[in-house]
N, C-alpha and C positions, 0 to 999 in steps of 0.2 A: 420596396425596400428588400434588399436582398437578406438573406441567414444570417450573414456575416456581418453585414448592418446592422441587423440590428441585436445580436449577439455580442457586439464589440467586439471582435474579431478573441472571442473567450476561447480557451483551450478546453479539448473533452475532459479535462476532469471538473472543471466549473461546470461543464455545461451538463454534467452527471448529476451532478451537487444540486443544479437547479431543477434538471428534472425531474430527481429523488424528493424535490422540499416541494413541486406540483404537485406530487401525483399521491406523495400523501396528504396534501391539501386538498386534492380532488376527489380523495376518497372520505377527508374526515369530511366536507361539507355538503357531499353524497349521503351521509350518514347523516347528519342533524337534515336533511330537505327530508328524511322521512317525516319528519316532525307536520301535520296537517298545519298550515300560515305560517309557521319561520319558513316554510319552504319558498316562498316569495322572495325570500331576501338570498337565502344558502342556495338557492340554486341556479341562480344568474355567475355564483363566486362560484360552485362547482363547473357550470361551463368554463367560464373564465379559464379557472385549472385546468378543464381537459383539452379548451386550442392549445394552452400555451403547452402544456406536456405532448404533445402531438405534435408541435410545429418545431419543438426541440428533438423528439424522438425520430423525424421526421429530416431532421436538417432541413426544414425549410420550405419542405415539398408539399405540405399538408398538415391542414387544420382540425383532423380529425373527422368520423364518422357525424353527415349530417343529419343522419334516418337518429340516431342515438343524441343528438342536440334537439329536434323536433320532436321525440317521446318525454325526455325531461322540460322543455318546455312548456308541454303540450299538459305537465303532470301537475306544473308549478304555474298553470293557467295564462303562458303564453307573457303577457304586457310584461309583470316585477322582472321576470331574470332578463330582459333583456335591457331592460330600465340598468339594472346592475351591472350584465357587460359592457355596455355600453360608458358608465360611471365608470368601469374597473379599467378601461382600456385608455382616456381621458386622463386618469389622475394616475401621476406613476405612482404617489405614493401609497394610494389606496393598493393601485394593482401589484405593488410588491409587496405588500402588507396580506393582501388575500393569498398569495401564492406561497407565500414563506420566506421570499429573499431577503429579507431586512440584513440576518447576519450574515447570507452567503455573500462571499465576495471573489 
């Protein structure tokens, strides 16, 4: 699937808007994975956040640093966060609910 695919062919100011409502999703669920066990849960939604903010910052080219996906997994014991991106990229409306899109449009 191409950028534009799967961007709906959105104009850079939505696609600002959505990047802005990732990456401070990526940051708050960054911040509760310090948490020792919610980190199972928050840090599958923290990746989640960092492809998609990557892959928008990116246009398309790139899903972000994998050395930096395999130290957070690696932190949050590997199986839950992938269990979570794998749920968050499945369900849109889980995956727009984690990321912050609900009200961007």
């Amino acid at each position: 699937m191409t950028f534009e695919e799967w961007s709906g062919g959105a104009d850079d100011e939505t696609l600002y808007e959505l990047y802005d409502a990732a990456n401070r999703k990526y940051k708050m669920f960054l911040l509760i994975s310090l948490i020792p066990i919610v980190n199972w849960i928050t840090m599958g939604c923290a990746i989640f956040a960092y492809n998609n903010k990557c892959y928008i910052k990116s246009r398309g080219r790139s899903t972000g640093n994998g050395l930096w996906r395999l130290i957070l997994m690696v932190y949050a014991f590997i199986i839950p966060p992938l269990l979570v991106v794998k749920a968050c990229a499945s369900i849109e409306a889980l995956g727009n609910k984690v990321l912050g899109w609900v009200n961007v449009e």
